[in-house]
N, C-alpha and C positions, 0 to 999 in steps of 0.2 A: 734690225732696221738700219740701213744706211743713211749716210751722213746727209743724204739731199732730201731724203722722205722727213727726216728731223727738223731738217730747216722748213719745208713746208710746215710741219707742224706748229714751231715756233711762227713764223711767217702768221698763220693764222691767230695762234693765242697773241701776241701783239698787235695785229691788228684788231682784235676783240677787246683787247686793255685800249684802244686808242680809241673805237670808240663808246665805251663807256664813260672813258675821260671826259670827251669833247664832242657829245652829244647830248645834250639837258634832256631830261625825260621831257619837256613845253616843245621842246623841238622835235620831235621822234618821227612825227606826221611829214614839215621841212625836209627834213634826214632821208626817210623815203622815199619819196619824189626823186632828189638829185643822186640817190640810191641806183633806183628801178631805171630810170632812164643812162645813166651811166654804162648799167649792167646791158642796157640795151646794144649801144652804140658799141662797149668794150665787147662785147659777145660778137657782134657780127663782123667787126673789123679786125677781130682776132684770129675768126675763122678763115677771113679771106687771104690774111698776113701768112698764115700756115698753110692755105691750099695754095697761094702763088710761091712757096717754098721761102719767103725772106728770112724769115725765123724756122727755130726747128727749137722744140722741147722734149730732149730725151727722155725727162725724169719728171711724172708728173700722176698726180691725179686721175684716175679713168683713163688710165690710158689706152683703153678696150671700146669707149666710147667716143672720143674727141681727138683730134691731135695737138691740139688747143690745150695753153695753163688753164683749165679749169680754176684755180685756186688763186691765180691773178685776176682775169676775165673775170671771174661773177663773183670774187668777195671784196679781194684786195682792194683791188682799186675801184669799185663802185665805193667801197666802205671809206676811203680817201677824201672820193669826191662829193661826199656828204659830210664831210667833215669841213672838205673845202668852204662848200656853200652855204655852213651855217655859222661860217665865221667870217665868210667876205666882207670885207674892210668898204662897205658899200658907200661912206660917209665920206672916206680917202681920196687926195684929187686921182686923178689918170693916171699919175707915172706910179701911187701907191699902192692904184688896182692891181697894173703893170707889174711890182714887184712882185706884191702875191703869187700870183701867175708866175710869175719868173722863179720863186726863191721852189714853190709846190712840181715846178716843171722838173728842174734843176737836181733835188734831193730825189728824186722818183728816178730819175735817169744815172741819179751818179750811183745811186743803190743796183739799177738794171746792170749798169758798168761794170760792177763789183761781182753779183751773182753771176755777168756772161764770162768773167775772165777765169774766175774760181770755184765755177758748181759744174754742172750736167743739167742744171736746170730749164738751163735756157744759151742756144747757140745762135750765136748772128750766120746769117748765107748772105743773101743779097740786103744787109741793112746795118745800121752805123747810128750811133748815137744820137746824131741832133736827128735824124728821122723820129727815133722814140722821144727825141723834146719837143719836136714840132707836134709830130702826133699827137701826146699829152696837153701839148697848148691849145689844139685845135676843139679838143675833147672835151677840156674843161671848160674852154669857151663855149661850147653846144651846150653843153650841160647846165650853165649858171644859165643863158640864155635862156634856155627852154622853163629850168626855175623861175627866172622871174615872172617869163609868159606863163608860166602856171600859177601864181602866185599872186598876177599881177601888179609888182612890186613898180613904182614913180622911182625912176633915175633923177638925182637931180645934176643935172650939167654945170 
């Protein structure tokens, strides 16, 4: 087994210690939600990111099926952003939401940074860092959104 198939593995059992960590079995139902719809949005905008050529994943999961990180797309980072949103700082003013958001963008991208410069995992074409911060802010923004509309959770301002 080479060294990138490894890191997916590891990739996934960390993400599986992450959340068991930081999902209460009270929360599981929560967790789902911003799960499933995650998986939504990261699956179809992933596919599109690989059929317009911006990225390219040499080394991946089904690679016979998708051209697409399978293993990012539909675990990793749906599994993230249920971790995100059941710990959103919802009490915190604006700029503390703001860092949230900022610090969860941040570590996700400088991680991407890391696997594009040093794996076969994952190669930039036509795409650049803060595209992947943006994109992640955009993302997790749908996403808490849509949780609270599902949720129906009172903002207080």
């Amino acid at each position: 087994m080479n060294r990138n198939y490894i890191l997916i593995v590891i990739g996934c059992i960390v993400t599986i210690g992450l959340l068991v960590k930081f999902i209460p079995k009270n929360k599981i139902r929560e967790a789902s939600v911003a799960f499933s719809f995650k998986q939504f949005l990261a699956w179809i905008l992933g596919l599109i990111v690989v059929q317009f050529k911006l990225i390219e994943y040499p080394v991946r999961l089904f690679s016979y099926a998708t051209k697409s990180n399978f293993t990012f797309e539909y675990f990793v980072y749906p599994s993230l952003s249920a971790i995100f949103n059941i710990h959103y700082p919802k009490k915190k003013s604006a700029f503390g939401q703001f860092m949230y958001y900022f610090y969860f963008c941040t570590t996700m991208t400088a991680i991407e940074i890391f696997v594009e410069k040093n794996t076969d995992l994952l190669k930039y074409i036509h795409w650049t860092w803060y595209i992947t911060w943006s994109s992640l802010f955009i993302t997790f923004y749908c996403t808490r959104k849509y949780y609270e509309w599902f949720f129906k959770l009172k903002q207080n301002n």
